[in-house]
N, CA, C and O atoms as a GROMACS GRO file, in nm:
protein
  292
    1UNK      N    1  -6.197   8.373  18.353
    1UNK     CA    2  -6.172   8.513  18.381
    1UNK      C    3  -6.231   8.545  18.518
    1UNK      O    4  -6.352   8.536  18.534
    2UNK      N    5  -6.166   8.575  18.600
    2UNK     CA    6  -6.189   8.620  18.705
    2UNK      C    7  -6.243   8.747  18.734
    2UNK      O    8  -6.188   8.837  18.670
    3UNK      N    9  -6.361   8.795  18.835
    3UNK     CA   10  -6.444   8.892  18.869
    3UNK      C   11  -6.357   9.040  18.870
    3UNK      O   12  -6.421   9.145  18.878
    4UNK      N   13  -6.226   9.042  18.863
    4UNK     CA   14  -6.203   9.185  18.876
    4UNK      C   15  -6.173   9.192  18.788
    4UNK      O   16  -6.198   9.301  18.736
    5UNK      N   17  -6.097   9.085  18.697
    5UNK     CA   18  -6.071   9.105  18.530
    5UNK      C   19  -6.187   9.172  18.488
    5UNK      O   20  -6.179   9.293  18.464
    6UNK      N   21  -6.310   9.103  18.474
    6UNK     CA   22  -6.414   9.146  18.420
    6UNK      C   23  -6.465   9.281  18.449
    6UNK      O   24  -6.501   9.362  18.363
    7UNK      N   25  -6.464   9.300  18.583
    7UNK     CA   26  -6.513   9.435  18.604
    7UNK      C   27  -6.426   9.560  18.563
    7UNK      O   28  -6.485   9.666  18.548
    8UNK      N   29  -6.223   9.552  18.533
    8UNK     CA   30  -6.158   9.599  18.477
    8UNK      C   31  -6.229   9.628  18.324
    8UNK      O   32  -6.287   9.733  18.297
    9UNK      N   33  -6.215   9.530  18.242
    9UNK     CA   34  -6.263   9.526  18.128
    9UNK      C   35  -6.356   9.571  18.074
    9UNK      O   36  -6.348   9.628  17.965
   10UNK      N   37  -6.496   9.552  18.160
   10UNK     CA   38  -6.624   9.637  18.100
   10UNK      C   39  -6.626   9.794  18.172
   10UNK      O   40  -6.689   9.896  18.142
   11UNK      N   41  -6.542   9.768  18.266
   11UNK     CA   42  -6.521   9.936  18.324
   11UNK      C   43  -6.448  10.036  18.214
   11UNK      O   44  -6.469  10.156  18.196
   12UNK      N   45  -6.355   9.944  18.144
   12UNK     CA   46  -6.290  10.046  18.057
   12UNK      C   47  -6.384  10.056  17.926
   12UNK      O   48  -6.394  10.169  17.879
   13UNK      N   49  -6.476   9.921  17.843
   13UNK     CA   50  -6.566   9.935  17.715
   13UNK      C   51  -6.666  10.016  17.771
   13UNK      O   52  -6.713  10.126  17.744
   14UNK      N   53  -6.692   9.910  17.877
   14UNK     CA   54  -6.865  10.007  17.888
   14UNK      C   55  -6.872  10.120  17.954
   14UNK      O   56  -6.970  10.191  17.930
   15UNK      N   57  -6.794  10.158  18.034
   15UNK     CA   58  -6.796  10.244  18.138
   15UNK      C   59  -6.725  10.373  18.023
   15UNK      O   60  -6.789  10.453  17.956
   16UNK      N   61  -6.585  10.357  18.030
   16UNK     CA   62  -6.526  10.483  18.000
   16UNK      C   63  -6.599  10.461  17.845
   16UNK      O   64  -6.684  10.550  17.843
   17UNK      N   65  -6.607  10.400  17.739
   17UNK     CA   66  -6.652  10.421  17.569
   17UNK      C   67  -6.763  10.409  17.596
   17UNK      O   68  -6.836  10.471  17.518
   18UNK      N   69  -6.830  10.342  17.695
   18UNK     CA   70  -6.975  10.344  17.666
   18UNK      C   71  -7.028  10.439  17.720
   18UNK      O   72  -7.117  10.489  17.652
   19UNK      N   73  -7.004  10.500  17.846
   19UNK     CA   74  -7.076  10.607  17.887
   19UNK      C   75  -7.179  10.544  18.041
   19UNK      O   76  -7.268  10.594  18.110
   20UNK      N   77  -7.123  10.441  18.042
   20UNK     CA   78  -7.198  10.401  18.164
   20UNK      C   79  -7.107  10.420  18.303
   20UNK      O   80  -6.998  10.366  18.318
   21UNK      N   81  -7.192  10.538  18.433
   21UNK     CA   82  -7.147  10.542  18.516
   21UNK      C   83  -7.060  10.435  18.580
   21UNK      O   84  -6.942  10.419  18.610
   22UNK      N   85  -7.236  10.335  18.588
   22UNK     CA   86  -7.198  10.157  18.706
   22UNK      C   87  -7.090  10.122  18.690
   22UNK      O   88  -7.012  10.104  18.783
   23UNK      N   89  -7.060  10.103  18.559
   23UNK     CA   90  -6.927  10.003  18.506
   23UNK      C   91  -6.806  10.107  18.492
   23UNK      O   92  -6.706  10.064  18.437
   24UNK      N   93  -6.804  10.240  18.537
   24UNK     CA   94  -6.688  10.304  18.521
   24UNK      C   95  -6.650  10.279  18.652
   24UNK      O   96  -6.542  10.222  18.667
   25UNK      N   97  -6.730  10.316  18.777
   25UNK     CA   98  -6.704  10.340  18.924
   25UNK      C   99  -6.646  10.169  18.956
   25UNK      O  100  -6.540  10.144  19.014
   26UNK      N  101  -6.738  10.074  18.908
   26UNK     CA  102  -6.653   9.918  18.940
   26UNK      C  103  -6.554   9.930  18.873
   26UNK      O  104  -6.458   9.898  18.944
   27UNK      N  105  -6.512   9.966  18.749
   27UNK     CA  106  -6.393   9.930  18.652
   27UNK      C  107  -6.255   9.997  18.764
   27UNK      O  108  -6.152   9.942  18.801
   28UNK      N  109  -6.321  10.166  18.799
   28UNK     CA  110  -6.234  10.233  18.872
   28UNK      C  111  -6.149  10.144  18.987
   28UNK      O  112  -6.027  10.130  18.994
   29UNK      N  113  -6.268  10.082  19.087
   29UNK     CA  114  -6.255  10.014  19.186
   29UNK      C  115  -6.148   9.938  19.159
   29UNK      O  116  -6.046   9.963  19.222
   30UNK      N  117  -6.146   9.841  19.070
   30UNK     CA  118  -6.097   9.720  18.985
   30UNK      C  119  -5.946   9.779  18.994
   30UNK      O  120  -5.853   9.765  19.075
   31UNK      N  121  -5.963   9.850  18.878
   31UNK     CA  122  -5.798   9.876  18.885
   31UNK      C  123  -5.743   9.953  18.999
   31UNK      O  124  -5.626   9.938  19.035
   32UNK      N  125  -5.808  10.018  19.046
   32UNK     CA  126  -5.754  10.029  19.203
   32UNK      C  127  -5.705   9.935  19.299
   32UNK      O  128  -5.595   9.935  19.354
   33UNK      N  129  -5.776   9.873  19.310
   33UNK     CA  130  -5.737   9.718  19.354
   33UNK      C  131  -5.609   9.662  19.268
   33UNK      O  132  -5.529   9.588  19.326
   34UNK      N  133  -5.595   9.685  19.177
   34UNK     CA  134  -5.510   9.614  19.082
   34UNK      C  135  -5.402   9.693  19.163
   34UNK      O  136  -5.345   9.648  19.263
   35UNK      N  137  -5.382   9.818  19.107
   35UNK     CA  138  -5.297   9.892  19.126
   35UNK      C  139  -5.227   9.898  19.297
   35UNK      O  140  -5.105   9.904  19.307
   36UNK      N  141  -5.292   9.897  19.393
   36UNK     CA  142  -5.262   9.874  19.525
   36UNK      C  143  -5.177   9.770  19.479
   36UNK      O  144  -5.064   9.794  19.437
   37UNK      N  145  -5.250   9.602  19.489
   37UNK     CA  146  -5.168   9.497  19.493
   37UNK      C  147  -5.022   9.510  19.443
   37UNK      O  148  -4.930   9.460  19.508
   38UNK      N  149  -5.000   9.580  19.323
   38UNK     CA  150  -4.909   9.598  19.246
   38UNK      C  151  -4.828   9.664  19.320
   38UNK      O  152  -4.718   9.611  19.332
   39UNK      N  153  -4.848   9.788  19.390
   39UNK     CA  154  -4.785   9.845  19.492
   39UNK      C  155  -4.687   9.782  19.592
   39UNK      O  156  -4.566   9.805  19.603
   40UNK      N  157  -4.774   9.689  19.669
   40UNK     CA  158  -4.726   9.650  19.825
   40UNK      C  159  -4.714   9.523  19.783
   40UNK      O  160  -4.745   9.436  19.864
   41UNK      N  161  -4.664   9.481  19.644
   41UNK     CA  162  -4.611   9.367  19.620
   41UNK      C  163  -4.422   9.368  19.641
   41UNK      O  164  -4.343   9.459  19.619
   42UNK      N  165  -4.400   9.231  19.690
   42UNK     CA  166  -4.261   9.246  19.717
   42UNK      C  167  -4.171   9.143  19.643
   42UNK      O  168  -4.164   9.024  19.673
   43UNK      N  169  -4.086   9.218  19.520
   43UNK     CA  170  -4.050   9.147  19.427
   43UNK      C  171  -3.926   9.078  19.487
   43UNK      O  172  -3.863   9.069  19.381
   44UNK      N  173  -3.836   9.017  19.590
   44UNK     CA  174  -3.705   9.009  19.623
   44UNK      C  175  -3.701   8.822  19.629
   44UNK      O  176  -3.766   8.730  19.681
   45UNK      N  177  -3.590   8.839  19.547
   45UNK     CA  178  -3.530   8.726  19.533
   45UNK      C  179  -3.396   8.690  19.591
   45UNK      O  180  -3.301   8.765  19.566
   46UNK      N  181  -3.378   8.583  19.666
   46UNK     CA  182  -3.249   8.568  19.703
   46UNK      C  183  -3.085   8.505  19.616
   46UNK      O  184  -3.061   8.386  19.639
   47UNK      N  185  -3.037   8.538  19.573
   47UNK     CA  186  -2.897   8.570  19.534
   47UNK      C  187  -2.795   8.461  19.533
   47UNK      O  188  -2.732   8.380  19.465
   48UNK      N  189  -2.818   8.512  19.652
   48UNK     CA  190  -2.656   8.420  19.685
   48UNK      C  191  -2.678   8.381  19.844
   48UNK      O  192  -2.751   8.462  19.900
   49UNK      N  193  -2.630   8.276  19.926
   49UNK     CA  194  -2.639   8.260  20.054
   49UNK      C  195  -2.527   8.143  20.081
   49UNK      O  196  -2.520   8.032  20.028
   50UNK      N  197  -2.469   8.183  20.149
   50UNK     CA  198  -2.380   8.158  20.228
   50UNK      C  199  -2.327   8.130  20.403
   50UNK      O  200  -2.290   8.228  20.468
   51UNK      N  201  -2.327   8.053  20.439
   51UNK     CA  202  -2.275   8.092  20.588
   51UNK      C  203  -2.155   8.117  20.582
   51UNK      O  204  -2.078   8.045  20.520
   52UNK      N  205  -2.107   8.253  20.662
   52UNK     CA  206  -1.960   8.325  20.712
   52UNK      C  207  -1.945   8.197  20.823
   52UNK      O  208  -2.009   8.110  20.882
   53UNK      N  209  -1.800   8.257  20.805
   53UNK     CA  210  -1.745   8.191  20.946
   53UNK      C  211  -1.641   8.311  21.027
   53UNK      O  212  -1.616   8.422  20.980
   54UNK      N  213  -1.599   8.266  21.140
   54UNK     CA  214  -1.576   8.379  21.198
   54UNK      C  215  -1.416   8.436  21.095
   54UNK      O  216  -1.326   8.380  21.032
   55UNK      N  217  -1.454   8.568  21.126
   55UNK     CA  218  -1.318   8.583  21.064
   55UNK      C  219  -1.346   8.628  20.895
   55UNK      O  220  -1.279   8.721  20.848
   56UNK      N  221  -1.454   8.551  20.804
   56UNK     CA  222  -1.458   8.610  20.707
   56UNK      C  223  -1.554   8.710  20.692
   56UNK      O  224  -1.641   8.753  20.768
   57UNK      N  225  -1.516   8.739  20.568
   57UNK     CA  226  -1.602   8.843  20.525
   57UNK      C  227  -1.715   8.900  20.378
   57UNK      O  228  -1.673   8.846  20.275
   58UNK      N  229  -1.796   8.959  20.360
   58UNK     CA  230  -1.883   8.966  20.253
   58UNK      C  231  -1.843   9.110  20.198
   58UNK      O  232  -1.823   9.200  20.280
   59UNK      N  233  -1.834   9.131  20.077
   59UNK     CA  234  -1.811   9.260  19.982
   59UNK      C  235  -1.929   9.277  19.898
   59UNK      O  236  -1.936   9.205  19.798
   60UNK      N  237  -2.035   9.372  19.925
   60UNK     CA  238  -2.101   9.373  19.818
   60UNK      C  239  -2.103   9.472  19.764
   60UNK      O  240  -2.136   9.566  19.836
   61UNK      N  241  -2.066   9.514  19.596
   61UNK     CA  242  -2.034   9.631  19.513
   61UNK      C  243  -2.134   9.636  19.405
   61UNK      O  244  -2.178   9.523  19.381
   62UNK      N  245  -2.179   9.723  19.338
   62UNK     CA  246  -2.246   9.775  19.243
   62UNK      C  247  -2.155   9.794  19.126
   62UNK      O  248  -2.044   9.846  19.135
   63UNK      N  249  -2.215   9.743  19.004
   63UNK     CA  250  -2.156   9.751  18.857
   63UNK      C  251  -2.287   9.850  18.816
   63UNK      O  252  -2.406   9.834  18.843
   64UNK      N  253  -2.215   9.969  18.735
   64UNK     CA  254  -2.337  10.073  18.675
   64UNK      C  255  -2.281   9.992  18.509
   64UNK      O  256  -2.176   9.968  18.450
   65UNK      N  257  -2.445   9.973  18.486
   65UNK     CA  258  -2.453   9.977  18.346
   65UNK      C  259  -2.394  10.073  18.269
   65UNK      O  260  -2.393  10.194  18.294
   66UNK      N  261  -2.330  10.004  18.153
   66UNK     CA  262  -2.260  10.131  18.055
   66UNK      C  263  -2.336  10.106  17.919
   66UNK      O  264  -2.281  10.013  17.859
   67UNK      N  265  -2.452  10.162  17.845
   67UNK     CA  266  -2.474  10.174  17.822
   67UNK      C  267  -2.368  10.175  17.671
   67UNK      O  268  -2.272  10.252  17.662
   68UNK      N  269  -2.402  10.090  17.574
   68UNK     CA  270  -2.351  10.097  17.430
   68UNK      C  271  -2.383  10.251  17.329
   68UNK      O  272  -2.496  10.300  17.322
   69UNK      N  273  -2.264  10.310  17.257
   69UNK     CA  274  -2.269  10.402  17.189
   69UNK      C  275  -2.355  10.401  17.097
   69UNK      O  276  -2.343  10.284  17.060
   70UNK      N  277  -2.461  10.460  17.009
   70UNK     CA  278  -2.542  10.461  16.927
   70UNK      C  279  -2.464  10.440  16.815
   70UNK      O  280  -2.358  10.499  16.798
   71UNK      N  281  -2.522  10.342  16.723
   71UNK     CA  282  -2.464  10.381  16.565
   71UNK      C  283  -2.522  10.497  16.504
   71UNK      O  284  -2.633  10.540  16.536
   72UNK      N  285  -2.442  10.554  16.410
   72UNK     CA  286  -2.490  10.684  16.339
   72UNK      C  287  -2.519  10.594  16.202
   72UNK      O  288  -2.457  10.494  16.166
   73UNK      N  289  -2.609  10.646  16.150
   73UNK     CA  290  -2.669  10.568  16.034
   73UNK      C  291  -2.676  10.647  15.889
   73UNK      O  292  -2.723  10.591  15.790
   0.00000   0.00000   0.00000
């Protein structure tokens, strides 16, 4: 378990249920940190790749989910 796990963890028992400042303000820290990373993380995956050549061309279109009718029960 790694140092911010831990300080997450006892920030939330000891800190927020227990009543201890120390371990709330690190726990805070902690998931702050967490939460940034999570932020300015960049999820992109590549697809499809191809080289054009002159003359052709790329179409890219959007399919909207259609969502299935509820059963009535």
């Amino acid at each position: 378990m790694g140092i911010f796990e831990t300080a997450r963890q006892r920030g939330l028992y000891e800190g927020l249920l227990g009543g201890s400042r120390r371990w709330l303000v690190l726990g805070g820290l902690a998931w702050g940190f967490r939460a940034l990373a999570w932020a300015v993380h960049r999820d992109e995956r590549v697809l499809y790749r191809e080289r054009l050549r002159p003359g052709e061309q790329l179409v890219i279109t959007e399919r909207r989910f259609q969502p299935k009718r509820r059963r009535k029960r």
